[in-house]
C-alpha positions as CSV (number, residue, x, y, z in Angstrom):
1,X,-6.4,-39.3,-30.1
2,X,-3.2,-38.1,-32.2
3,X,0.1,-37.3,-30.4
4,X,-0.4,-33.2,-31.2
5,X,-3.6,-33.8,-29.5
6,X,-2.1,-35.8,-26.5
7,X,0.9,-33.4,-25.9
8,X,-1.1,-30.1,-25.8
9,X,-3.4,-31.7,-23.6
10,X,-0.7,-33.1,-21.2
11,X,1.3,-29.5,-21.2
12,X,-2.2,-28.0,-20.3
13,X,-2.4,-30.4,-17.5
14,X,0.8,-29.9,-16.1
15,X,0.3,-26.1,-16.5
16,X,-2.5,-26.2,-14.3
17,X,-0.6,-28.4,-11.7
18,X,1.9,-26.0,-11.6
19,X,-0.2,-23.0,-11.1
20,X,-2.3,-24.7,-8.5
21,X,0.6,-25.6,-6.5
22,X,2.1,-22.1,-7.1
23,X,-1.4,-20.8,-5.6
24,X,-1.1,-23.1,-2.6
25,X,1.7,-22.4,-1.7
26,X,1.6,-18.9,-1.7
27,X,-1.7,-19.0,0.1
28,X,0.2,-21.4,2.7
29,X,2.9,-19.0,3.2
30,X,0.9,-15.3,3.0
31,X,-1.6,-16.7,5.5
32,X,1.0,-18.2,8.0
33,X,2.9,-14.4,8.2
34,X,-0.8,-13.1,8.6
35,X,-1.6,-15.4,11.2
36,X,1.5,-14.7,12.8
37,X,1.6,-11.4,12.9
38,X,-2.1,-11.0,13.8
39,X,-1.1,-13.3,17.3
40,X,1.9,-11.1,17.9
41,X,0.7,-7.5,18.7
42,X,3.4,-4.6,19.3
43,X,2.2,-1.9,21.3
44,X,3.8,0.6,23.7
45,X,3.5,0.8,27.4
46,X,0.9,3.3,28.5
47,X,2.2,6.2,30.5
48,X,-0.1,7.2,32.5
49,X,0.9,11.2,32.0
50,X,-2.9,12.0,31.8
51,X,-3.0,11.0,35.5
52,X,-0.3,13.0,36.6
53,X,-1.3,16.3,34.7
54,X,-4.8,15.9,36.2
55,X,-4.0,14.7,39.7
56,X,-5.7,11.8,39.4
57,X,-5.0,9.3,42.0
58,X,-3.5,6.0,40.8
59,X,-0.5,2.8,41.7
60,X,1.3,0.4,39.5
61,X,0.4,-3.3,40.7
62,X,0.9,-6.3,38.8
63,X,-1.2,-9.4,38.5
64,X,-0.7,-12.9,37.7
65,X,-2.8,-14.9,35.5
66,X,-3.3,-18.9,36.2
67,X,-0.8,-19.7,33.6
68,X,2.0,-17.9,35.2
69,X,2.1,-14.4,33.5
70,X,2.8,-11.2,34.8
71,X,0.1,-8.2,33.5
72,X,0.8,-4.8,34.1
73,X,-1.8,-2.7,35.8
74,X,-3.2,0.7,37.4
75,X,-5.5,0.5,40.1
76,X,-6.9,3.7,41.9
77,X,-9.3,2.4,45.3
78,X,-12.9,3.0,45.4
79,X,-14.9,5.9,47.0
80,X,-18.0,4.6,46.8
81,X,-17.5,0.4,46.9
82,X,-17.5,-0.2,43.6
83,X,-14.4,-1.4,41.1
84,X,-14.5,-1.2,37.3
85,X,-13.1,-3.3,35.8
86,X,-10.7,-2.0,32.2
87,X,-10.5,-3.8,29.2
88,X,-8.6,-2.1,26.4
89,X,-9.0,-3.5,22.6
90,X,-6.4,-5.8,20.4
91,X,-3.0,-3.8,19.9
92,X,-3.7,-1.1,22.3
93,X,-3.5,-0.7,26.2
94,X,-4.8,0.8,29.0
95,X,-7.5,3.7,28.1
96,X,-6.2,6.9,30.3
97,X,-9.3,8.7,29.8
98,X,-11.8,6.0,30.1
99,X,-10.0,5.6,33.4
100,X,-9.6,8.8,34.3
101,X,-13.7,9.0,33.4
102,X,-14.3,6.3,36.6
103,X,-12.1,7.9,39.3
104,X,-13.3,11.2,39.2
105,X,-16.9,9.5,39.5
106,X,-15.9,8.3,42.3
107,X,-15.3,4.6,40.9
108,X,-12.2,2.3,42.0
109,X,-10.2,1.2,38.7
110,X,-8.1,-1.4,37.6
111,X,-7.0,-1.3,34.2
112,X,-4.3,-3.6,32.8
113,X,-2.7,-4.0,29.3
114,X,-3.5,-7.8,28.3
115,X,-0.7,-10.6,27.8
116,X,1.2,-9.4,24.9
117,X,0.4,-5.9,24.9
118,X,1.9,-2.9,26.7
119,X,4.0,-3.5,29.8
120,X,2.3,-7.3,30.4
121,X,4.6,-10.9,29.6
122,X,3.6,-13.0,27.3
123,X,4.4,-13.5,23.1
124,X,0.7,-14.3,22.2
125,X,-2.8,-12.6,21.6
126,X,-5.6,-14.8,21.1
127,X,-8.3,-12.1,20.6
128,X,-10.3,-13.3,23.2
129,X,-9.4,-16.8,24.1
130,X,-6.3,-16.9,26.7
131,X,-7.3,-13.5,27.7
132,X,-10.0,-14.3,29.8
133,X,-7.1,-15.7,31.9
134,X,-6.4,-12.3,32.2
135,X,-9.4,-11.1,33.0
136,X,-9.7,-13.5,36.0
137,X,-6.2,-12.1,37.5
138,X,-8.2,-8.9,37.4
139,X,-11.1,-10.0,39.2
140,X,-9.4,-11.8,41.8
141,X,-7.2,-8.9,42.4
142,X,-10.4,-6.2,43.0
143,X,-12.0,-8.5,45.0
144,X,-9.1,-9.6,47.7
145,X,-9.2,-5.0,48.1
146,X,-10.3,-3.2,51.4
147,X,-13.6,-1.5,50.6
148,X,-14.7,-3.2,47.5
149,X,-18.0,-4.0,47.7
150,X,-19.2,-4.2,43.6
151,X,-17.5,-4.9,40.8
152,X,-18.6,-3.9,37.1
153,X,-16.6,-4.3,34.0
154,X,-15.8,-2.1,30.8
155,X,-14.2,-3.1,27.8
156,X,-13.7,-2.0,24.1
157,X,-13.8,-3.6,20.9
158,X,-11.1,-7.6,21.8
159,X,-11.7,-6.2,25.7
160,X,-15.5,-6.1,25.7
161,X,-15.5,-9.2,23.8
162,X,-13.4,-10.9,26.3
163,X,-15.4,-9.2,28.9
164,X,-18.7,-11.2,27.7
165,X,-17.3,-14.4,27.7
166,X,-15.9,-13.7,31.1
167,X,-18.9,-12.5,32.5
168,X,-21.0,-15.4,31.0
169,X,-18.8,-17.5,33.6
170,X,-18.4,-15.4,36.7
171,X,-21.2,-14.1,38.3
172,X,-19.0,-11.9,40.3
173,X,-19.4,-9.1,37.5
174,X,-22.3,-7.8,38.0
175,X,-23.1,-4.7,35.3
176,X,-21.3,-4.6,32.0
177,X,-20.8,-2.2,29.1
178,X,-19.1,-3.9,26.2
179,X,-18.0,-0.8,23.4
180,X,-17.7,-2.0,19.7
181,X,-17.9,-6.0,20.9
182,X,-17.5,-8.8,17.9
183,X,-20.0,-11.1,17.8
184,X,-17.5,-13.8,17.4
185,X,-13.8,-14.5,16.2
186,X,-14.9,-15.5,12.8
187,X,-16.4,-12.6,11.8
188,X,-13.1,-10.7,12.6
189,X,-11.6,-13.1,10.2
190,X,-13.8,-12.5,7.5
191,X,-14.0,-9.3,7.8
192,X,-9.5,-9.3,7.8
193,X,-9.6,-11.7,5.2
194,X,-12.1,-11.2,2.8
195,X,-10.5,-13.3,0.2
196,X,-12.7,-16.6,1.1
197,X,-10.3,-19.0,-0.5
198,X,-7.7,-17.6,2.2
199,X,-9.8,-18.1,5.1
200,X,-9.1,-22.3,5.8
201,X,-5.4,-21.4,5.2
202,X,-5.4,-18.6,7.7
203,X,-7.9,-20.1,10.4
204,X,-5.5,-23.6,10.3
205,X,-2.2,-21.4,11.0
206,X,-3.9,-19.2,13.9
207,X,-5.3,-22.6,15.5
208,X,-2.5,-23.9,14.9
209,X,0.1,-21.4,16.7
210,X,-2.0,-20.3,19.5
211,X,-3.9,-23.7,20.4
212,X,-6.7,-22.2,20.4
213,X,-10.3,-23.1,18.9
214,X,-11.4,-20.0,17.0
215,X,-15.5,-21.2,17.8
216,X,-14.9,-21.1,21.3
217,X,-14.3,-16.9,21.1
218,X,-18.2,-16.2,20.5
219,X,-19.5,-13.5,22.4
220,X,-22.6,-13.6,20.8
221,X,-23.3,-17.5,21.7
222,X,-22.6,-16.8,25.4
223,X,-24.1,-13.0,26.2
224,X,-27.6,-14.4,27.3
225,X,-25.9,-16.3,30.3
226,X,-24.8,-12.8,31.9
227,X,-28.5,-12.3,32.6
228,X,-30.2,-11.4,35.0
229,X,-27.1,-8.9,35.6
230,X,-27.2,-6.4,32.8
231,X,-25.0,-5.4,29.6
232,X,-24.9,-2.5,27.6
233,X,-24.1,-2.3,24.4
234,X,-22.5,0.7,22.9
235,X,-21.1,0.6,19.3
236,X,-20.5,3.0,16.3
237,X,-22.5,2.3,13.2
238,X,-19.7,2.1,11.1
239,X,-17.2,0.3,9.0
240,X,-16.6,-3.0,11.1
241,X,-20.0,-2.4,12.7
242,X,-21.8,-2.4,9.6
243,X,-19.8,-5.3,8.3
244,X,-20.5,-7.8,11.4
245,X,-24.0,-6.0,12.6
246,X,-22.7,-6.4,16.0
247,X,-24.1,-4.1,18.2
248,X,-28.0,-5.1,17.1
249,X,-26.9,-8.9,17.0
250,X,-25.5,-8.9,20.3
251,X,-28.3,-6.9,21.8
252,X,-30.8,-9.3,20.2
253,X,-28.6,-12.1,21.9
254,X,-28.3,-10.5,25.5
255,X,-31.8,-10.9,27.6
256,X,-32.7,-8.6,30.1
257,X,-31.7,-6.4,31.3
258,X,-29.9,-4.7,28.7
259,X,-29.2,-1.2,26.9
260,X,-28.2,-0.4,23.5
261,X,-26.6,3.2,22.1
262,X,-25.5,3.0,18.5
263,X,-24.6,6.2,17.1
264,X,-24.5,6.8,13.0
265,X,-21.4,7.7,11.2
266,X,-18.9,6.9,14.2
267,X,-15.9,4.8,13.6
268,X,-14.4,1.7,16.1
269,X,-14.5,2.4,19.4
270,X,-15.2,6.2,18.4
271,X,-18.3,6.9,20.8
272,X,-16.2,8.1,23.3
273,X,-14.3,10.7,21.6
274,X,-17.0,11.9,19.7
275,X,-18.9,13.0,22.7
276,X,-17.1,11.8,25.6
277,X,-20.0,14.1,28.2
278,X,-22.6,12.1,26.8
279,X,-21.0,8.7,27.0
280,X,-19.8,9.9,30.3
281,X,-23.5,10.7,31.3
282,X,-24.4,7.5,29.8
283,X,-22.2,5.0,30.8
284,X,-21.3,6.2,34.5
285,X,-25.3,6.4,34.9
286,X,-25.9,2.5,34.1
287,X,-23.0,2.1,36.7
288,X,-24.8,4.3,39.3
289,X,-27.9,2.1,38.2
290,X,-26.7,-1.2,38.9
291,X,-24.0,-1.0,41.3
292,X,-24.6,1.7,43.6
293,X,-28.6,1.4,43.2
294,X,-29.8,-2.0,42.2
């Protein structure tokens, strides 16, 4: 090999080095602030002004989770013996009208914004993961009530998918509707980060910071176990829905009983707002089905 040969070949060597390394590391460092952000939601605290304007009945309580946090709450008593249970979606909080939609059904409500959202403590989201912590606090809060007799649980898009894996666990939930549910944590990063080489980078960081095992957030793997109380399945066939197929895979998933309402061209978490009679007719019916007539 001559020495023209030899040098070209060893500055294209060295060229490559250096771009790899350039590409690493700026994979390495996009991923961790996307990781880090994605863990460390900033949402307002919910204030509750629908309630006033509409007289609907309500307190502030707070509850504490196992690992010592404080969650910020509403919770309006039952007039007919049953709680629902609230579960609002990543970077939101407590859903006014889906509460508002319980109470004047006569439902009990507790809603709460989850650890780092809203009024609640904590630094952290982990889509799923620490949150059924929260979930728990919830649960044990309803139940230690005068005059609650049932408890059912509603949650939208990180809440319902919390809400599975809770309910998989703790039979004490006995009807479920889960709106715009993931079928598992690694489809939401897949779908956030489509560029596949970025994926390992970003999964490692999240793990990493939150010390949690993305695998073990899998609604899908878990929603059979909630049989024989039932789930409903509501979802917008749209966008993320589309993407993931989740609505039909966790239907397929869940055995009986179970309900499924997909409605074309509606956005995440949309159903509602798009015809919120309906999913009002809808939604406080399977209620009415399972908790007040089993």
């Amino acid at each position: 090999m001559n020495k023209n040969l030899r040098y070209w070949l060893n500055l294209f060597g060295a060229a490559v080095l250096t771009v790899s390394l350039a590409l690493l590391g700026f994979a390495g460092y996009f991923t961790n602030r996307w990781a880090w952000s994605t863990l460390h939601p900033s949402t307002p605290i919910p204030t509750g002004d629908l309630f006033k304007s509409e007289g609907i009945p309500f307190e502030d309580v707070k509850l504490t989770t196992q690992d010592g946090l404080k969650l910020a709450a509403w919770y309006t008593p039952p007039q007919n013996g049953a709680v629902i249970l609230i579960a609002h979606g990543y970077n939101d909080n407590r859903p006014e009208s889906i509460y508002a939609m319980f109470v004047e059904n006569g439902y009990g409500a507790l809603a709460w914004d989850f650890r780092a959202h809203g009024g609640s403590e904590g630094e952290m989201s982990t889509l799923g993961y620490y949150e059924r912590m929260d979930v728990k606090a919830a649960l044990d809060f309803a139940l230690a009530q005068d005059g609650v007799e049932h408890i059912g649980a509603w949650g939208g898009s990180m809440g319902a998918a919390t809400l599975i894996l809770s309910a998989a666990e703790t039979p004490e939930i006995e009807a479920l509707v889960a709106d715009s549910a993931y079928p598992s944590l690694q489809d939401v990063l897949r779908l956030n980060m489509p560029v596949r080489f970025f994926q390992p980078f970003a999964l490692f960081w999240g793990e990493y910071y939150s010390g949690a095992k993305i695998d073990d957030v899998n609604p899908e793997l878990v929603i059979g176990r909630i049989s024989p109380r039932p789930v409903f399945v509501i979802d917008g066939w749209e966008g993320s829905a589309i993407a993931m197929n989740s609505p039909y895979r966790l239907y397929d998933a869940a055995n009986e009983p179970k309900e499924i309402w997909v409605e074309d061209g509606i956005p995440h978490l949309g159903t509602f707002t798009h015809n919120p009679k309906k999913y009002e007719n809808k939604v406080v019916g399977f209620f009415d089905k399972w908790l007040l007539n089993p």
